[in-house]
Backbone as CSV, one residue per row, in Angstrom:
resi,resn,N_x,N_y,N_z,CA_x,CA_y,CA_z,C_x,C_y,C_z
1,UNK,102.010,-82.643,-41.976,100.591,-82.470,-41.747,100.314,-80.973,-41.631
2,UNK,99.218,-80.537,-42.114,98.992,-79.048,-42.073,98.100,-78.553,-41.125
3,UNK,98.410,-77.603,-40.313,97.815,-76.868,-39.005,96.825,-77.342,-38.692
4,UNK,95.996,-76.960,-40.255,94.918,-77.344,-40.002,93.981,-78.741,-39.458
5,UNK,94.675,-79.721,-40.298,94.321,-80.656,-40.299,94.981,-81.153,-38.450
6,UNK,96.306,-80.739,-38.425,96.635,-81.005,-36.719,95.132,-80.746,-35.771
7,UNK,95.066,-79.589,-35.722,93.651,-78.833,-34.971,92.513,-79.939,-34.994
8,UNK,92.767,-80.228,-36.335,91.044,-81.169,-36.844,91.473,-82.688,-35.894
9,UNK,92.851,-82.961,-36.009,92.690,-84.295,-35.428,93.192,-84.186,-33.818
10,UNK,93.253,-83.310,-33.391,93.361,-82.992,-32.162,91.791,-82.788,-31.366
11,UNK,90.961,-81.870,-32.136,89.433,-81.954,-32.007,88.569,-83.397,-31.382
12,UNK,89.134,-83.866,-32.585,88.518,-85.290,-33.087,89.031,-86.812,-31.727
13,UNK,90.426,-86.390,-31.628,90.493,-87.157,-30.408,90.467,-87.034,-29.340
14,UNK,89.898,-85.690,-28.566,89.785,-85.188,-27.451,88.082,-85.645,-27.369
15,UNK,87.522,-85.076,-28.680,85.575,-84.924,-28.106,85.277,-86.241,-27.864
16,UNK,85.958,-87.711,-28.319,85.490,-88.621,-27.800,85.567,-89.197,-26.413
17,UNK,86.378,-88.910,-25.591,86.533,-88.599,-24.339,85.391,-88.251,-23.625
18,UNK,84.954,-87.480,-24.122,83.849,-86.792,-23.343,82.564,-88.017,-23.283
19,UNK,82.441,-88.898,-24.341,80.978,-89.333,-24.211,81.610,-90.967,-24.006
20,UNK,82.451,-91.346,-23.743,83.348,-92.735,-23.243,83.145,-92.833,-22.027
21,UNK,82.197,-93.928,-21.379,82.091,-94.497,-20.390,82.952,-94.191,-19.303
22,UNK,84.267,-94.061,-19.622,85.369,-93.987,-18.610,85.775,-92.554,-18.399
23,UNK,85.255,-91.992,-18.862,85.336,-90.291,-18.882,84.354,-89.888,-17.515
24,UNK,83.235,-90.334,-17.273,82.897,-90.400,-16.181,83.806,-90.758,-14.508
25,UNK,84.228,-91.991,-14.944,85.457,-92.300,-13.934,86.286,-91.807,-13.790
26,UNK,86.992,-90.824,-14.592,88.048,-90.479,-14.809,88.213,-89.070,-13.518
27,UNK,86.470,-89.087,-13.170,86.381,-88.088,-12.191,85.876,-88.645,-10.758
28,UNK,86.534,-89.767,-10.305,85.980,-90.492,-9.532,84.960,-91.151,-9.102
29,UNK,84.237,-90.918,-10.290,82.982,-92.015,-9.939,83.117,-94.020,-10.002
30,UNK,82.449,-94.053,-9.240,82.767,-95.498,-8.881,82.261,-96.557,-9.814
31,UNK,82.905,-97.454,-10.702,82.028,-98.749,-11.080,81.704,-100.056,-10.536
32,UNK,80.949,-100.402,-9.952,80.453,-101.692,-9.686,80.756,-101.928,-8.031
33,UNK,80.981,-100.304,-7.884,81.258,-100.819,-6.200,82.865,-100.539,-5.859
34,UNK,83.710,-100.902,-6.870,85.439,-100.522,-7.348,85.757,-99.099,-7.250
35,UNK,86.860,-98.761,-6.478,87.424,-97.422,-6.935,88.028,-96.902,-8.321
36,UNK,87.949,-96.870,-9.556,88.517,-96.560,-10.596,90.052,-96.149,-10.491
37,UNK,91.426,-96.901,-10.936,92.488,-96.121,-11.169,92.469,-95.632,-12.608
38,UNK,93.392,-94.500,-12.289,93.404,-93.794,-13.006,95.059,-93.194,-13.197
39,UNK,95.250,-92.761,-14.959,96.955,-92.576,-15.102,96.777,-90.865,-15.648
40,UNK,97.200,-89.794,-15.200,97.638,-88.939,-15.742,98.581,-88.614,-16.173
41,UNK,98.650,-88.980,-17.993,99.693,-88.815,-19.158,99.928,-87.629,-19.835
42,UNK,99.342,-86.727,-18.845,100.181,-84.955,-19.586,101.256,-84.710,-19.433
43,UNK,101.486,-83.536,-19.614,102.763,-82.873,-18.601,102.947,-82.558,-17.515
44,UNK,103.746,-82.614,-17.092,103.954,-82.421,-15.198,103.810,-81.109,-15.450
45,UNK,102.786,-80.581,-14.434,102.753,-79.406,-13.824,102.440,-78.791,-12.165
46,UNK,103.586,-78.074,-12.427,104.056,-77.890,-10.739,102.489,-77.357,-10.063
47,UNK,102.790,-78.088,-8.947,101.814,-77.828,-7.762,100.124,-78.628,-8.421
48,UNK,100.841,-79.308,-9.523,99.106,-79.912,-9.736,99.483,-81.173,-10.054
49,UNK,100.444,-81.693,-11.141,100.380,-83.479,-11.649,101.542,-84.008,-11.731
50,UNK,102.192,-84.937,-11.976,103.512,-85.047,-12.123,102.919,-85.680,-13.028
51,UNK,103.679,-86.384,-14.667,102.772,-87.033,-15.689,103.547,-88.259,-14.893
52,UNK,102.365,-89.555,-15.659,102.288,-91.035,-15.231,102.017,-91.405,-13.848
53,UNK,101.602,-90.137,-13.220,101.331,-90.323,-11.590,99.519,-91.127,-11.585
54,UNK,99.652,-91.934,-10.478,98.607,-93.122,-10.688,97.652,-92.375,-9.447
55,UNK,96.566,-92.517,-9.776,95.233,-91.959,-8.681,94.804,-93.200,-8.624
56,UNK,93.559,-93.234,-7.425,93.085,-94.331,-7.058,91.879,-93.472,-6.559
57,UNK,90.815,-94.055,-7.637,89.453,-93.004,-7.167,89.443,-91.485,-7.246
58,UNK,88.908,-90.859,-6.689,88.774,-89.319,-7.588,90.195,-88.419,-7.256
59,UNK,90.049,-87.629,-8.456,91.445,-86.918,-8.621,91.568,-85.670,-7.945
60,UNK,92.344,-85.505,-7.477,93.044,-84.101,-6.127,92.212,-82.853,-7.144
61,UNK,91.774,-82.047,-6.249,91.138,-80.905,-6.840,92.187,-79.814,-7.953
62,UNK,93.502,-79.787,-7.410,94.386,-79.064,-8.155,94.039,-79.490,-9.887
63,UNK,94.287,-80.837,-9.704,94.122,-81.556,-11.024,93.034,-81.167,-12.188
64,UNK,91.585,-81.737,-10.833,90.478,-80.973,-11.696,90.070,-80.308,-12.210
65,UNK,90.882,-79.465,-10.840,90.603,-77.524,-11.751,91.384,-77.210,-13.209
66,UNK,92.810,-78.378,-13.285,93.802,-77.795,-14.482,92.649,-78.606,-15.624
67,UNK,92.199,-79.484,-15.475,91.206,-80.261,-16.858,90.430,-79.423,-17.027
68,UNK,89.810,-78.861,-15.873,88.833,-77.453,-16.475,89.485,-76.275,-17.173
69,UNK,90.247,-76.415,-16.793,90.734,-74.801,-17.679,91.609,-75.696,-19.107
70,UNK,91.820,-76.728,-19.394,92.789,-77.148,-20.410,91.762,-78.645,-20.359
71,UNK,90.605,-78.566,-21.162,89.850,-79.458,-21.179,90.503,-80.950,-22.449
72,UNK,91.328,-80.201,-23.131,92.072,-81.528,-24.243,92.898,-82.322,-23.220
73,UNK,93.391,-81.955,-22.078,94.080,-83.182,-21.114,93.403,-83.771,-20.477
74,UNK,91.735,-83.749,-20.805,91.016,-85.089,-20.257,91.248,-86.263,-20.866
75,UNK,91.664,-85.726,-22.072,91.900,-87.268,-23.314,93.181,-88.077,-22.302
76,UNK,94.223,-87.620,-21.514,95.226,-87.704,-21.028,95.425,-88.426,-19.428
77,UNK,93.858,-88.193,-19.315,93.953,-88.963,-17.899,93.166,-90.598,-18.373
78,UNK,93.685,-91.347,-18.383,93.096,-92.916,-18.345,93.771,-93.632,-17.839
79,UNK,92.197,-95.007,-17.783,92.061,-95.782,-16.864,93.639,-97.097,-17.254
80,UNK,94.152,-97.185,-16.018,95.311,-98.155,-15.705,95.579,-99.208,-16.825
81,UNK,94.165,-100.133,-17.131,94.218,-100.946,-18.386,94.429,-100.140,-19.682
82,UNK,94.760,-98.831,-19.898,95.063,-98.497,-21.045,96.762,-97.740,-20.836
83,UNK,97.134,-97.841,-19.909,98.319,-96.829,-19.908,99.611,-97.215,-20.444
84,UNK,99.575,-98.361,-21.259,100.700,-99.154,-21.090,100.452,-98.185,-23.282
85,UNK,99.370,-98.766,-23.567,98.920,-98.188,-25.263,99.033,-96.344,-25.341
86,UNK,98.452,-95.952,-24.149,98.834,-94.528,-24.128,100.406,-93.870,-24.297
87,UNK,101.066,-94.988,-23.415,102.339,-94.036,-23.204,103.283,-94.217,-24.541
88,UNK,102.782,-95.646,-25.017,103.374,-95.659,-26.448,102.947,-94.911,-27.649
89,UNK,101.678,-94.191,-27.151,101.219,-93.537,-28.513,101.751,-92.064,-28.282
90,UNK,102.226,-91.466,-27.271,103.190,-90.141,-26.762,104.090,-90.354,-27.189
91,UNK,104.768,-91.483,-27.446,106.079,-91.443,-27.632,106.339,-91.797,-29.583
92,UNK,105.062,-91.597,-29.914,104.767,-91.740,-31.617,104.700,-90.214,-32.137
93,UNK,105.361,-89.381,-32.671,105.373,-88.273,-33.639,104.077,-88.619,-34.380
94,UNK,102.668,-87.394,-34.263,101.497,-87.588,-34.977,100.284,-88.425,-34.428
95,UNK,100.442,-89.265,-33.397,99.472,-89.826,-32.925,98.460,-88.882,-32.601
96,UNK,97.068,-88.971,-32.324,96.218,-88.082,-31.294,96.704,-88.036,-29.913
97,UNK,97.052,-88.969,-29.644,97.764,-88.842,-28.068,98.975,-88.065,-28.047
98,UNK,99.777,-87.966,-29.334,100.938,-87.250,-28.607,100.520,-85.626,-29.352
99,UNK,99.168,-85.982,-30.247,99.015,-84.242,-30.744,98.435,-83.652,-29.347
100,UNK,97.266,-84.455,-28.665,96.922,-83.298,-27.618,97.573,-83.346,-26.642
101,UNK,98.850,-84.008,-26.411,99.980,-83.410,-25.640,100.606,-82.533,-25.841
102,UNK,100.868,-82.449,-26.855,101.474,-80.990,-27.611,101.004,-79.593,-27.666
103,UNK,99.309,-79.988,-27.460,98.672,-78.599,-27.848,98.217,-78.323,-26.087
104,UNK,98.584,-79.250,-25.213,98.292,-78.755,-23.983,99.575,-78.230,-23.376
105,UNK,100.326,-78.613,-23.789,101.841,-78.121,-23.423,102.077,-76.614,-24.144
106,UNK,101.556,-75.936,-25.553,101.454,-75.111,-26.087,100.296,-73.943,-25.287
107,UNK,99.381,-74.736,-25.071,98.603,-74.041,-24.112,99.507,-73.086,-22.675
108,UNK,99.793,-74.517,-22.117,100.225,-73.752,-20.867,101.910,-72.755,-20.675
109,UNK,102.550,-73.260,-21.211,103.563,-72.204,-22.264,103.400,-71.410,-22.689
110,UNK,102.055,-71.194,-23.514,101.438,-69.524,-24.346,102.279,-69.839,-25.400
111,UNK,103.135,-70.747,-25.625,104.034,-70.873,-27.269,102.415,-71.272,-28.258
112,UNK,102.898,-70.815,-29.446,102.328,-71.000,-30.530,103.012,-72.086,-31.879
């Protein structure tokens, strides 16, 4: 696959995140009265996530602050009923899930 096209489908599966119902929750907001769980499937990073670590309702500020500064690992935090399809699509060479793992791990590394 060529850079480019990586970038394009890395784009492409992060911006939907943003306007997905559960993207809201994903920051502790409540549905129906329920606390939202929640799976963070990035990379472990010290003093903020360990990956596959499970929240229950809104996420530790360390966390928040790292989605703000590395906004493609919002695609990376979801809700419990999906974590089982997530962790298999990380472990797929080329998926969107395991490209914006890659490019958040490149991020915080400074590798290119």
């Amino acid at each position: 696959m060529k850079k480019n096209t990586k970038a394009r489908a890395v784009r492409k599966a992060a911006a939907p995140a943003a306007k997905k119902p559960e993207a809201a929750a994903r920051h502790g907001d409540k549905e129906r009265g329920k606390a939202v769980c929640q799976v963070y499937c990035g990379p472990s990073v010290r003093n903020v996530a360990k990956q596959f670590t499970v929240y229950n309702g809104a996420l530790p500020e360390a966390l928040a602050e790292f989605l703000a500064k590395h906004p493609a690992a919002r695609s990376l935090v979801v809700p419990v009923e999906q974590f089982a399809q997530t962790r298999k699509d990380l472990q797929i060479a080329g998926t969107p899930k395991d490209l914006i793992f890659q490019s958040v791990v490149r991020e915080i590394t400074g590798k290119q």
